[in-house]
C-alpha positions as CSV (number, residue, x, y, z in Angstrom):
1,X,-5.9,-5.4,-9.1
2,X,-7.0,-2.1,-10.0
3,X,-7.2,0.9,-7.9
4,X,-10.4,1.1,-7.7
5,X,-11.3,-3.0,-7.0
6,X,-8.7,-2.1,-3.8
7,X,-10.7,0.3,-2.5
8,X,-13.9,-1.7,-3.1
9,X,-12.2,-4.9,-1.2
10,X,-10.8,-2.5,1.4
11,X,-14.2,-1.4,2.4
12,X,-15.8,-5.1,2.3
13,X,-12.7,-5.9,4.8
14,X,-13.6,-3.1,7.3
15,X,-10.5,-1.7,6.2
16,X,-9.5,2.1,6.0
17,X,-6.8,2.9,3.6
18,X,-4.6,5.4,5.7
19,X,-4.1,8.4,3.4
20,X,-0.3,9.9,3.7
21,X,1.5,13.1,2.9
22,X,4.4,11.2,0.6
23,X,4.4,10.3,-3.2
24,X,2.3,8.0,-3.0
25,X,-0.1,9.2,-1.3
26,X,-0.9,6.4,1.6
27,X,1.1,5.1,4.7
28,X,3.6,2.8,4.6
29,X,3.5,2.7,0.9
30,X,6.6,3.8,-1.6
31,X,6.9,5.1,-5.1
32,X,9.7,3.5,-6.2
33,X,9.7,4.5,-10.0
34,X,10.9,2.5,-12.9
35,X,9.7,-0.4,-11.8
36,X,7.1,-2.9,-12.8
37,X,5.6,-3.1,-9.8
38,X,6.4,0.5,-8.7
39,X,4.5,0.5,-5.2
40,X,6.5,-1.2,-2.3
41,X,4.3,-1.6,1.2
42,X,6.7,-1.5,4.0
43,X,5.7,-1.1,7.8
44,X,7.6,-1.0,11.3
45,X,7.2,-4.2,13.9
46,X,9.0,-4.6,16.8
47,X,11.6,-1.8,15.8
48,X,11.9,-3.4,12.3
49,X,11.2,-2.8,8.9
50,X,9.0,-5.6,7.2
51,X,8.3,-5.6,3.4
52,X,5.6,-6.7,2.3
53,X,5.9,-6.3,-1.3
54,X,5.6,-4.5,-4.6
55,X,2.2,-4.1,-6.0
56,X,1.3,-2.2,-9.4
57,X,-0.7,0.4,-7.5
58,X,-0.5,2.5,-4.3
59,X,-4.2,1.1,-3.7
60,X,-3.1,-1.9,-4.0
61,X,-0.3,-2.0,-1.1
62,X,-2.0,0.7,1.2
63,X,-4.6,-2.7,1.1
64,X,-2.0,-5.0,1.9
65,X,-0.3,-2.0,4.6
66,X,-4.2,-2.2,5.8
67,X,-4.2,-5.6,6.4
């Protein structure tokens, strides 16, 4: 998915993608360079950290954070 198609389906969800002051630019998302999928979404339940995968772009995982 392209960064733009995220942003598209994030706003046809009702969905904001919650901008950050890290790397990559969103919360709960990761720059994790030198990978193929370089964009880890990670968030915090019940005092725990739950991954929820590696996506090609930040877009892309701030959409999955958002969900």
């Amino acid at each position: 998915m392209l960064s733009e198609e995220a942003r598209q389906q994030a706003q046809t969800e009702g969905l904001t993608l919650c901008v950050a002051d890290n790397k990559a630019g969103y919360f709960g998302v990761y720059h994790q360079p030198g990978r193929t999928k370089p964009y880890k979404a990670e968030v915090r339940r019940g005092g725990n950290n739950v991954n929820l995968g590696s996506f090609a772009t930040a877009e892309e995982a701030a959409l999955c954070v958002a969900r």
